[in-house]
N, C-alpha and C positions, 0 to 999 in steps of 0.2 A: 406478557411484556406490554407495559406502557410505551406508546409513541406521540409524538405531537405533530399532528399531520401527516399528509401523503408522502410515502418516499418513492424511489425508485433504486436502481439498487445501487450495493455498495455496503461496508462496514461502520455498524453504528453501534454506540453504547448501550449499553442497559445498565442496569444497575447489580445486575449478576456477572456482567463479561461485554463479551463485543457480539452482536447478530450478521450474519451475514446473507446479508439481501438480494436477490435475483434481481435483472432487470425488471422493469414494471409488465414489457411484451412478455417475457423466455423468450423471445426470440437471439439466437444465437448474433454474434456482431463481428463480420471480418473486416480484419485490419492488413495492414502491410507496412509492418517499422522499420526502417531502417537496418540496415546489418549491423553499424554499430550499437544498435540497439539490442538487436540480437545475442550482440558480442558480448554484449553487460548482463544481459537475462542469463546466458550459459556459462557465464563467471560467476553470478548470484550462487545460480543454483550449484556449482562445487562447492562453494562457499559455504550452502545450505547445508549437502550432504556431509561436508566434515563437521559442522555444527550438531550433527542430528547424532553422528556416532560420537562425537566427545559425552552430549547428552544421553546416550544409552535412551533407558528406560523414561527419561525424563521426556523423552519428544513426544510432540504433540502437534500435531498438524495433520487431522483430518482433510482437511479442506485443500490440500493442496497447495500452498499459498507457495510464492515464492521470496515474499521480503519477509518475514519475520523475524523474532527476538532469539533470542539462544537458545529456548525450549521448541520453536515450530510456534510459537503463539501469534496472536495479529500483535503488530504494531501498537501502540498507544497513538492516538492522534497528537499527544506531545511532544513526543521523541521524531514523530515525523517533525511536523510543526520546526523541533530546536535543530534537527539536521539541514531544512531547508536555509533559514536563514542563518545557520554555518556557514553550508555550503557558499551561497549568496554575497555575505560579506567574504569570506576568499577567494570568489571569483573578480569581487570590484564591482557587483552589478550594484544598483542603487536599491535602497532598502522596500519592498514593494509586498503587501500582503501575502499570503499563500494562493487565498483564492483567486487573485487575481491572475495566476496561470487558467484557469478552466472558464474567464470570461472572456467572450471574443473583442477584441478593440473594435469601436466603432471607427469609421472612417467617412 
């Protein structure tokens, strides 16, 4: 696999599929989300499970994932991409990049 540069981890392309990347430590990382947050992760995942048996033999989801496509596959970085700024303009918010969620605003 070709890369260009240092990563850390996370799901990246190649040219054969998507790699899925450890953090740069392995060190494990606890969080504490919200319950509604929760509440959407354990509605995901029925949503996955009826997914996986409509797909039979078709699923594919090693890895565990929990957002993927109809087969258990990763996401396209597109299909995320075209959902957010769906979402975004239905919510009313003003039109603002993706990444700009994972940069902290200066103040």
């Amino acid at each position: 696999m070709r890369t260009t540069g240092q990563r850390s981890g996370g799901i990246y392309r190649t040219r054969s599929g998507y790699n899925l990347v450890s953090t740069k430590n392995d060190k494990p990382r606890r969080i504490t989300p919200a319950r509604t947050v929760m509440q959407r992760l354990w509605q995901e995942r029925t949503r996955q499970r009826e997914r996986a048996k409509k797909a039979g033999e078709l699923w594919d989801n090693p890895e565990g994932l929990v957002f993927t496509n109809d087969f258990g596959r990763h996401l396209s970085p597109d299909t995320v991409y075209k959902a957010f700024k769906r979402i975004v303009k239905e919510l009313g918010y003003p039109d603002v990049p993706f990444h700009a969620l994972f940069a902290p605003r200066s103040r």
